[in-house]
C-alpha positions as CSV (number, residue, x, y, z in Angstrom):
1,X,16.9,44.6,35.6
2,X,15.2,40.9,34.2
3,X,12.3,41.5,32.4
4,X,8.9,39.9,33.2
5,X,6.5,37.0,31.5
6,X,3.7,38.6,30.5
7,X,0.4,37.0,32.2
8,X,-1.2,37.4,28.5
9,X,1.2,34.5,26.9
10,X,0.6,32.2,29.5
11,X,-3.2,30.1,28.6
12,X,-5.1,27.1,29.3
13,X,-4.8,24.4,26.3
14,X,-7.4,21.3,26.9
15,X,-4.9,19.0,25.0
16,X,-2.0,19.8,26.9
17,X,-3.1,17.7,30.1
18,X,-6.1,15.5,31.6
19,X,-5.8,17.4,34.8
20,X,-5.9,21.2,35.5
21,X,-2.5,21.2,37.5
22,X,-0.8,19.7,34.2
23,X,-1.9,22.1,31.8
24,X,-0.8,24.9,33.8
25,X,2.7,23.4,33.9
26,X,2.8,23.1,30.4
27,X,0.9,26.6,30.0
28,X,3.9,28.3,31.9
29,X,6.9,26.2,30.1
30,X,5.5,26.5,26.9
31,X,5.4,30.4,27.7
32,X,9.1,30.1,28.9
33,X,10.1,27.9,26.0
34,X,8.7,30.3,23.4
35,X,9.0,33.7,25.0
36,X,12.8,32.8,24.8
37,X,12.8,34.2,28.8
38,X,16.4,34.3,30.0
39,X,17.5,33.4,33.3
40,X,16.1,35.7,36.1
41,X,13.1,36.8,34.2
42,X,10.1,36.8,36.6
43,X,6.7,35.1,36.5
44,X,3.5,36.4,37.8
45,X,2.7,36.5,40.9
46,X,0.3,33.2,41.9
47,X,-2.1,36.0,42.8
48,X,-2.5,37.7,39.4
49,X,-2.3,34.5,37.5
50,X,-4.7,32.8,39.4
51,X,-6.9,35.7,38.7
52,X,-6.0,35.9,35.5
53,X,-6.8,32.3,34.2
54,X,-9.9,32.3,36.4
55,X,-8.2,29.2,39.0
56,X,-7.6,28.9,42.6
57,X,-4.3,30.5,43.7
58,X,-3.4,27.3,45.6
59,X,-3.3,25.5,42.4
60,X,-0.8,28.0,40.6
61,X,1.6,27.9,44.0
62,X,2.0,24.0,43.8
63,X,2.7,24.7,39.8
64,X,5.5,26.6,40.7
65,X,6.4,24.7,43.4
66,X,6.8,21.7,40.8
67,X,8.7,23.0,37.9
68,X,10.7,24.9,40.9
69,X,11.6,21.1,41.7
70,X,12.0,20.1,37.9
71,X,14.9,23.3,37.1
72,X,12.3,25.2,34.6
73,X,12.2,28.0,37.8
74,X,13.7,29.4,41.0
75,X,12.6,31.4,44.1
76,X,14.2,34.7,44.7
77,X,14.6,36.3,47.6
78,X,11.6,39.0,48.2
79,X,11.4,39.2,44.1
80,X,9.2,36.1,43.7
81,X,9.3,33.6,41.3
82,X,12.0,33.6,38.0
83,X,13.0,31.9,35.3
84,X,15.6,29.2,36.4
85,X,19.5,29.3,34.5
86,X,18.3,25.5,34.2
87,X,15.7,25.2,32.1
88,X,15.9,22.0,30.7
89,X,15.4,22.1,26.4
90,X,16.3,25.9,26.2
91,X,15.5,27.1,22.7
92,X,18.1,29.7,22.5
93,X,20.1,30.0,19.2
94,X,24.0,30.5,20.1
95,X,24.8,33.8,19.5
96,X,26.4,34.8,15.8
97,X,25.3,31.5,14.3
98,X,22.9,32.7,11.2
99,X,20.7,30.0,9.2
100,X,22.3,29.5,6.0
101,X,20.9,27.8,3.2
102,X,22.1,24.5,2.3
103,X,22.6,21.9,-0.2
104,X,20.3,19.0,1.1
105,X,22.1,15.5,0.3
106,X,21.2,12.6,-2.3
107,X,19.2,10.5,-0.6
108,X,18.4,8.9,-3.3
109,X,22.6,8.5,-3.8
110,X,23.0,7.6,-0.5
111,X,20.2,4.7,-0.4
112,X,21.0,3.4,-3.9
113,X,21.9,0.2,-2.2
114,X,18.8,-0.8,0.0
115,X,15.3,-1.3,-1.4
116,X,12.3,-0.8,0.6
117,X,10.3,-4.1,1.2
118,X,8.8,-5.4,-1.5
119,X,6.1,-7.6,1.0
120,X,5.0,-6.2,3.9
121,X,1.6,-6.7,6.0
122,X,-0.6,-3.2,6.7
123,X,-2.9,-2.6,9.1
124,X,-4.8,0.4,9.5
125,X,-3.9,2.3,12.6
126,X,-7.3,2.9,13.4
127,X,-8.5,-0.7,13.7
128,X,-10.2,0.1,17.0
129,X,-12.6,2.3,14.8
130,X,-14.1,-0.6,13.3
131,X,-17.0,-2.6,14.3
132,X,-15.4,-6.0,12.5
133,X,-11.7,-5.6,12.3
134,X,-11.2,-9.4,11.3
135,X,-7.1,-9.0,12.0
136,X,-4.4,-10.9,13.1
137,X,-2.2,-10.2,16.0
138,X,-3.9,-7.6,17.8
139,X,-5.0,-8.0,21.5
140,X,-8.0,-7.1,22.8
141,X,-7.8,-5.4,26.3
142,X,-10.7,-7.0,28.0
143,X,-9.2,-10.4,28.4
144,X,-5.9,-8.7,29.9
145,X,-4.7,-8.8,33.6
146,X,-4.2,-5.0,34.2
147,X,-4.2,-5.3,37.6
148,X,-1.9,-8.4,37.2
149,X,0.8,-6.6,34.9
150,X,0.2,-3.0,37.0
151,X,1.6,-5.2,40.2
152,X,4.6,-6.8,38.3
153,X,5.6,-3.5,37.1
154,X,5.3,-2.0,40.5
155,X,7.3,-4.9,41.5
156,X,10.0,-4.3,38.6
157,X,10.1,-0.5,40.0
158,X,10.6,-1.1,43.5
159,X,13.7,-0.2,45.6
160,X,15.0,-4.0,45.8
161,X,14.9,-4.3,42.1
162,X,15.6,-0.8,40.7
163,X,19.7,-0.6,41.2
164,X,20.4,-4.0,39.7
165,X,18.1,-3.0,36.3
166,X,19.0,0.6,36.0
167,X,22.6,-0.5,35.2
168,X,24.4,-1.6,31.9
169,X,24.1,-5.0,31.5
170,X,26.6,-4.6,28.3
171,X,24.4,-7.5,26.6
172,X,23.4,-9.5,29.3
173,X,19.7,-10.8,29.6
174,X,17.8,-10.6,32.9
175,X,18.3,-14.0,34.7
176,X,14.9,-14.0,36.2
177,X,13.3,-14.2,32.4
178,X,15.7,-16.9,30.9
179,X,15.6,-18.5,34.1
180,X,11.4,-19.3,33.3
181,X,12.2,-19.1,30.0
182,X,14.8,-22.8,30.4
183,X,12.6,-23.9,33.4
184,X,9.5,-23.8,32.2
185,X,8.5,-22.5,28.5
186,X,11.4,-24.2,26.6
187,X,9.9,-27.8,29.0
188,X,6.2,-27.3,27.4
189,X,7.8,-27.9,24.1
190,X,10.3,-30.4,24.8
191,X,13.0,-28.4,24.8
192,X,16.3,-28.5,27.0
193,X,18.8,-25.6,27.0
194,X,21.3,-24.0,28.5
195,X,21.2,-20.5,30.1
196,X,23.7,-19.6,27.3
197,X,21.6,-21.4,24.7
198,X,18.7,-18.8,25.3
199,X,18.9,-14.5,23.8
200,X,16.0,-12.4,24.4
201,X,15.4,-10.6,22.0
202,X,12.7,-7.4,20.8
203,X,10.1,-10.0,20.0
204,X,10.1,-12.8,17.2
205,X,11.6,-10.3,14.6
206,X,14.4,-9.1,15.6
207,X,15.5,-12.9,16.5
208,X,14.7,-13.7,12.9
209,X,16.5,-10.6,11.7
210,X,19.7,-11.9,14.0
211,X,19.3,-15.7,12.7
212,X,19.3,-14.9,9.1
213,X,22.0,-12.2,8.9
214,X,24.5,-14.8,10.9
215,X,23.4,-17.7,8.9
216,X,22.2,-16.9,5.2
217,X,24.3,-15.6,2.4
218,X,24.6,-15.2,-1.6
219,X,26.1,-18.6,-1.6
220,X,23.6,-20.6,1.0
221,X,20.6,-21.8,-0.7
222,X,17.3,-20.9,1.7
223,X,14.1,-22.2,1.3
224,X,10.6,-21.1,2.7
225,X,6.9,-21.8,2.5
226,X,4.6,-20.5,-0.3
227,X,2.1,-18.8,0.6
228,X,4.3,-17.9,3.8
229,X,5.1,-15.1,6.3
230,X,6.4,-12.0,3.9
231,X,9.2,-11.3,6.6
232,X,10.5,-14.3,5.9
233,X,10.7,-13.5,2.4
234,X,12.0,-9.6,3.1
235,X,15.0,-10.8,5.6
236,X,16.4,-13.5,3.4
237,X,16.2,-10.8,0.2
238,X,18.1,-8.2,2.3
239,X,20.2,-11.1,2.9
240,X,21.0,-11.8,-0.8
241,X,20.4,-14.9,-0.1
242,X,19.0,-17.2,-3.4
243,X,15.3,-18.5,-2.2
244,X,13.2,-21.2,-3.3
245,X,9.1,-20.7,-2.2
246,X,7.9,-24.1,-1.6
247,X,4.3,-24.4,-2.3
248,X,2.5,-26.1,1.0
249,X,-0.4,-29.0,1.2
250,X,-2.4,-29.7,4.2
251,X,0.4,-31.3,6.2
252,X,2.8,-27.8,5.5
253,X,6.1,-27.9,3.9
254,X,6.9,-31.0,2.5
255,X,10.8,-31.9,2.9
256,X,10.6,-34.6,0.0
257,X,10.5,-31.4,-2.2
258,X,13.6,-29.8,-0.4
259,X,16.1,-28.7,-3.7
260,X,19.5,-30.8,-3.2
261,X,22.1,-27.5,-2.2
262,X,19.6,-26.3,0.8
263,X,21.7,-24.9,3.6
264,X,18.9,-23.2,5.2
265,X,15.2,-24.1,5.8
266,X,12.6,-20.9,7.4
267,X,9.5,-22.2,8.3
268,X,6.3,-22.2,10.3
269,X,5.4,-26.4,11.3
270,X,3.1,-25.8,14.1
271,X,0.9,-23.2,13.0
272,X,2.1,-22.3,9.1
273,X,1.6,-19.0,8.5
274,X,-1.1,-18.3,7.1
275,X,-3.1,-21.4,6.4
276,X,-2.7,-22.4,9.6
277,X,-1.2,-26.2,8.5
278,X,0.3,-28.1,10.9
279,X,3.5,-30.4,9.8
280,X,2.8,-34.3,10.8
281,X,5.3,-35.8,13.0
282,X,6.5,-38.1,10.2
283,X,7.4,-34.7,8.6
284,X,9.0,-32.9,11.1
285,X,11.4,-36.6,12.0
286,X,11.8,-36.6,7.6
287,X,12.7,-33.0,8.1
288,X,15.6,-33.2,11.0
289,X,16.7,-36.4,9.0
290,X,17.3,-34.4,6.2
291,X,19.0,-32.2,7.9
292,X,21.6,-34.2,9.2
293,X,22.0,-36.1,6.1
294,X,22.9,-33.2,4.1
295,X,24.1,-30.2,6.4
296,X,21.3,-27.7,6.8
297,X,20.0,-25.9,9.6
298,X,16.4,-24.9,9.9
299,X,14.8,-21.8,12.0
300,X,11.9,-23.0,13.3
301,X,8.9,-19.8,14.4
302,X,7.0,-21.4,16.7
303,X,5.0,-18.3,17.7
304,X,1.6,-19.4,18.3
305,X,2.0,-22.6,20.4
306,X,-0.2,-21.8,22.9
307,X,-3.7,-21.1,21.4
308,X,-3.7,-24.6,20.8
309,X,-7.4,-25.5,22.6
310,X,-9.1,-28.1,20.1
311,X,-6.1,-30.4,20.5
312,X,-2.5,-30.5,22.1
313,X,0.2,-28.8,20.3
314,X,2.7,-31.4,18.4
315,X,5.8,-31.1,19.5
316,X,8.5,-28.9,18.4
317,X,10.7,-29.6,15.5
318,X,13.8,-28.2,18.2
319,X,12.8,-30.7,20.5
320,X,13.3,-33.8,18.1
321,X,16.8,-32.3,17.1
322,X,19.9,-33.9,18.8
323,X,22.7,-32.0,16.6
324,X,22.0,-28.5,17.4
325,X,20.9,-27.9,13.7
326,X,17.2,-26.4,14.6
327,X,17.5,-22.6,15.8
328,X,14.4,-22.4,17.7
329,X,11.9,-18.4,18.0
330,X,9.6,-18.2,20.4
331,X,7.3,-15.3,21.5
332,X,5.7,-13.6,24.3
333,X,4.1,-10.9,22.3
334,X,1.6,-12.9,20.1
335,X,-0.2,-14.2,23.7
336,X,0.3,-10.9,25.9
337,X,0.4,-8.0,23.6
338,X,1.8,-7.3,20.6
339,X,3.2,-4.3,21.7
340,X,5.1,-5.8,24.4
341,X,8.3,-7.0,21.5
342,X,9.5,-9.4,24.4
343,X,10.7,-12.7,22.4
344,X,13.3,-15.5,22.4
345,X,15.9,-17.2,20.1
346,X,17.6,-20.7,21.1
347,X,20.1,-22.5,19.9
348,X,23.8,-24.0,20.3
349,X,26.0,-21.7,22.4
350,X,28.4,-20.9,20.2
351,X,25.8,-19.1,17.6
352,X,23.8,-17.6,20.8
353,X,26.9,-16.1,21.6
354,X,27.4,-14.5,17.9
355,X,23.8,-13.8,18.3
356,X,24.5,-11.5,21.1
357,X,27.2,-9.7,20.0
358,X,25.6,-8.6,17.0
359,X,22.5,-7.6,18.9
360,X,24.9,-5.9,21.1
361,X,26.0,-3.7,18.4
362,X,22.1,-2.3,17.5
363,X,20.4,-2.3,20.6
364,X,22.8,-3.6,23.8
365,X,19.9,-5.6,24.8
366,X,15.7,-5.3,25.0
367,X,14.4,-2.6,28.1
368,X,15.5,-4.7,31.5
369,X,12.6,-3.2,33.5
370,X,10.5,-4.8,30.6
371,X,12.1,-8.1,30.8
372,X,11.6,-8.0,34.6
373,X,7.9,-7.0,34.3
374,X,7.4,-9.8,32.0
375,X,9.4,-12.5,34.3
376,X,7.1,-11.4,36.9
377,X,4.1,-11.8,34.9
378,X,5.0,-15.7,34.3
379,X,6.4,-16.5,37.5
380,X,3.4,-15.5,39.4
381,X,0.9,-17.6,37.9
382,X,-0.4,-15.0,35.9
383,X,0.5,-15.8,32.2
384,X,-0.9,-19.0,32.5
385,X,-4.2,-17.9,34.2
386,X,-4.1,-15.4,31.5
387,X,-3.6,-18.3,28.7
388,X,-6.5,-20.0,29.9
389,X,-8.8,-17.1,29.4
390,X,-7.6,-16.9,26.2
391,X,-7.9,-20.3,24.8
392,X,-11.4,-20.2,26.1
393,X,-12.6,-17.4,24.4
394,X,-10.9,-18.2,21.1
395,X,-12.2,-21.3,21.1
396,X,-16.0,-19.9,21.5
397,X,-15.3,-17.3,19.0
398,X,-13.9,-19.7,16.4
399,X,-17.0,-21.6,16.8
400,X,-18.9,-18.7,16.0
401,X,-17.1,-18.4,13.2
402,X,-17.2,-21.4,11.8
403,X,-21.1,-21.6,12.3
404,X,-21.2,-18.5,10.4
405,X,-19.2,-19.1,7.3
406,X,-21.4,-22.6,6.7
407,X,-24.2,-21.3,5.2
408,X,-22.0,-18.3,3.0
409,X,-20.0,-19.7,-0.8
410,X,-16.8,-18.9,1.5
411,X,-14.4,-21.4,1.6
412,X,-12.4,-22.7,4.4
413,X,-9.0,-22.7,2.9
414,X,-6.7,-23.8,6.0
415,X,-7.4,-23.6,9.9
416,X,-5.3,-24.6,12.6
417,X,-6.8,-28.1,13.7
418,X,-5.5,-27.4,17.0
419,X,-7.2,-24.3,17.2
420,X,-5.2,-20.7,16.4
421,X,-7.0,-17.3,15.6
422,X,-7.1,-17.0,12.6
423,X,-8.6,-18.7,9.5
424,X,-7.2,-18.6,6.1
425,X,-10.1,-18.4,3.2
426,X,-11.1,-18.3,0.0
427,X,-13.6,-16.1,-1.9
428,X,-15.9,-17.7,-5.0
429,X,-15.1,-17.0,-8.5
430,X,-12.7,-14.6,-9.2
431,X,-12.4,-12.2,-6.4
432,X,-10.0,-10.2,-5.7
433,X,-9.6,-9.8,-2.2
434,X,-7.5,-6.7,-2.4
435,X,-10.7,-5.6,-4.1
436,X,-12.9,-7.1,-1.5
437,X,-11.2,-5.2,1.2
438,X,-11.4,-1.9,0.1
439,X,-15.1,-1.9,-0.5
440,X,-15.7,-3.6,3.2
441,X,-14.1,-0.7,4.8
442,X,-17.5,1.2,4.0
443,X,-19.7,-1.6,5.9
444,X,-16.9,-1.3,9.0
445,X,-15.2,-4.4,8.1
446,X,-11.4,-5.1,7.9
447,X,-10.1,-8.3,6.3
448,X,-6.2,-9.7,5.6
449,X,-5.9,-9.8,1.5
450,X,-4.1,-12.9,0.6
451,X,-1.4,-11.4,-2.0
452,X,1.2,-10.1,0.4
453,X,1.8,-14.0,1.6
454,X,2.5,-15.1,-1.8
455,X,6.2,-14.6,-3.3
456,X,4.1,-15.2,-6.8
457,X,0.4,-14.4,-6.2
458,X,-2.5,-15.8,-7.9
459,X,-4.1,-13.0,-10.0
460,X,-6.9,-12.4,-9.0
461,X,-6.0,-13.4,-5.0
462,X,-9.3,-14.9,-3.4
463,X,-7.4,-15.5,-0.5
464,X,-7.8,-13.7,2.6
465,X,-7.3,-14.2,6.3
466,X,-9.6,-13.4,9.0
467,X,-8.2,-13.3,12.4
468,X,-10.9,-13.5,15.2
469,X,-8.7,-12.3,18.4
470,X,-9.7,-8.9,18.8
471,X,-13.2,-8.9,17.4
472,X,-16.2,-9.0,20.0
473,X,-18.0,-13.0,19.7
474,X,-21.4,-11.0,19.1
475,X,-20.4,-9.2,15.6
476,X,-19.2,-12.2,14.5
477,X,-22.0,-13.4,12.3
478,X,-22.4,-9.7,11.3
479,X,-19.4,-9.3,10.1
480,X,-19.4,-12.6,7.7
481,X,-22.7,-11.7,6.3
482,X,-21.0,-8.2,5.2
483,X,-17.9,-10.1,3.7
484,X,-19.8,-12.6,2.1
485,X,-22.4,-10.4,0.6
486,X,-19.9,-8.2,-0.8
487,X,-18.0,-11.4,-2.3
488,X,-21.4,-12.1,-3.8
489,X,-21.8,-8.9,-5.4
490,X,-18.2,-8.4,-6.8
């Protein structure tokens, strides 16, 4: 005869659910699940649990009902409810197998090959805890669309589209997404391409990741900005690639200083990260010149483009190139969410095509259902309604900023003059803004030390960034009082 679930293992955990349907489900599979019940062992009758847990009896008979539907139970005839023989996640050990001790391996053998980062950008998790978290990068919600996005995903999820994204594309992209993508983001910049000429790819990272392992080796000399964007720095090292950090003026990197045997040029012209620079046009034409003249190829990030509100954006260094030597990375995540990891790589057909294949081999291509969300979001008018909002606000807030920093000994050290959010400064004296940041986190503050953009820091760093995206305009001037009496005091 099966055995019964006691009603005594089966409780009520707050945690477990936002509703009270849902934490009975999980109530009665977590009992299943740990009890180890076999097949056919019964439940208690929606009468006795009910009264048991204190509930309505209608609400333990649609439970059951449910996870009858999900496999986890059965209905037998005049015996009630039982355990189904298709519990999903069964934690049965197979009989005879005992747990042996075992050797663990060498990691440290294993791994003696890769290194961990030696730059990399930390923010705290919590941000959101923080009345002035002056970051980079992160969104804040209340200038979002959710309605907007909600409709495009119901869209995505629909009947009509559903069978064409649930199957393998084996490495294809969705058309609707490069189709926008060639039609009309590549056109705001100036740039013409192909279908084939286009890879999405799991935001601006990975199609930096791709770029530099199919283009930079031990014999390829690459050169990148100093201070500059510590990924840059961390894919060409994993790379082996030899580097040269360019130190950067007002106007960005400057191609008369370009070393003689560059094969490859990284770099930021638009918005440099993280002063905020932009490269002059008679720069960016010295640049592709070079190029040409002495065979090197350049990956241009242009991923903030489109906060550009005190001024139009100058055009992109890929659309001045006529010999395919400008590999050109583009992202949605910086202006949507950053959490999204929807981005873009062009460039001649022949390396997108490499491109793919490689990508192919790690990840067959980014989520379709995402991609199609997203092509819905910018074909239907909302990305750029969305852009708008944005621009507007971060134009007020820089303001604000700017206001607020005049009458403080903190120094403007580079701003996007075409607007941006975020501004690059510099403490007085000899701060240390790794120093500086660890004491603000008692006043609520969060600032960007400067030392992680620097292949050779200064020592002390003064520098620090302060992004102003997701901080509300009205703790603003708070917030700079706090850093800059702390600054004062250190």
């Amino acid at each position: 005869m099966s055995g019964r679930i006691p009603t005594e293992i089966i409780f009520l955990r707050d945690d477990e659910a936002p509703t009270l349907q849902g934490r009975l489900a999980a109530a009665i599979v977590r009992a299943v699940l740990e009890s180890r019940a076999r097949p056919g062992t019964r439940l208690p009758s929606s009468r006795s649990l009910a009264s048991a847990l204190g509930i309505s009896r209608m609400t333990v008979t649609l439970v059951y009902q449910d996870l009858v539907s999900q496999g986890y139970l059965e209905t037998l005839p005049r015996s009630g409810i039982a355990v189904a023989a298709t519990v999903p996640h069964r934690r049965l050990r197979p009989p005879g197998i005992r747990q042996q001790a075992a050797r663990p391996p060498d990691w440290s053998d294993w791994l003696s090959g890769h290194q961990l980062p030696h730059r990399v950008i930390r923010k705290p998790a919590n941000w959101r805890d923080f009345r002035f978290p002056f970051i980079y990068g992160q969104a804040d919600p209340t200038l979002f669309d959710h309605n907007a996005w909600r409709d495009c995903a119901r869209r995505a999820l629909g009947t009509r589209d559903f069978a064409d994204l649930a199957a393998d594309r084996y490495g294809a992209d969705d058309p609707l997404l490069i189709d926008y993508i060639c039609s009309n983001t590549l056109p705001r910049r100036g740039i013409h391409a192909r279908p084939d000429e286009v890879l999405v790819t799991l935001g601006a990272q990975n199609a930096l990741f791709l770029a530099t392992e199919l283009l930079a080796r031990a014999d390829r000399l690459a050169v990148t900005e100093e201070p500059g964007y510590p990924d840059f720095a961390e894919t060409l090292r994993r790379a082996q690639s030899p580097t040269t950090f360019l130190p950067v003026d007002h106007g960005g990197l400057n191609p008369d200083d370009l070393p003689e045997k560059t094969s490859l040029v990284i770099i930021t012209p638009s918005h440099h990260i993280p002063t905020g620079a932009t490269m002059p046009l008679d720069r960016r034409c010295d640049l592709i010149a070079r190029a040409a003249a002495q065979d090197f190829l350049i990956i241009e990030d242009d991923y903030d483009f489109e906060m550009s509100y005190l001024a139009p954006p100058a055009p992109a260094l890929k659309s001045l190139d006529r010999d395919g030597r400008v590999v050109y990375v583009g992202s949605f995540s910086k202006s949507l969410f950053p959490g999204l990891r929807i981005g873009y790589m062009v460039g001649p057909a022949d390396l997108i095509a490499q491109a793919r294949a490689l990508r192919s081999i790690m990840l067959r291509h980014p989520p379709s259902h995402l991609q199609r969300i997203t092509a819905y979001f910018l074909a239907l008018g909302h990305y750029d309604a969305h852009i708008v909002r944005l621009r507007q606000t971060l134009k007020t807030r820089r303001a604000t900023l700017q206001e607020a920093l005049a009458s403080t000994s903190l120094q403007i050290a580079g701003a996007p003059s075409s607007g941006g959010s975020s501004i690059w400064l510099r403490a007085p004296g000899d701060v240390d803004s790794a120093v500086l940041a660890q004491q603000l986190l008692t006043d609520g503050v969060l600032i960007e030390p400067g030392a992680v953009f620097f292949e050779t820091p200064p020592e002390p760093c003064p520098f620090f960034r302060l992004g102003y995206g997701s901080i509300a305009q009205r703790d603003i001037p708070e917030g700079i009082r706090l850093i800059a009496a702390a600054a004062s005091r250190s």
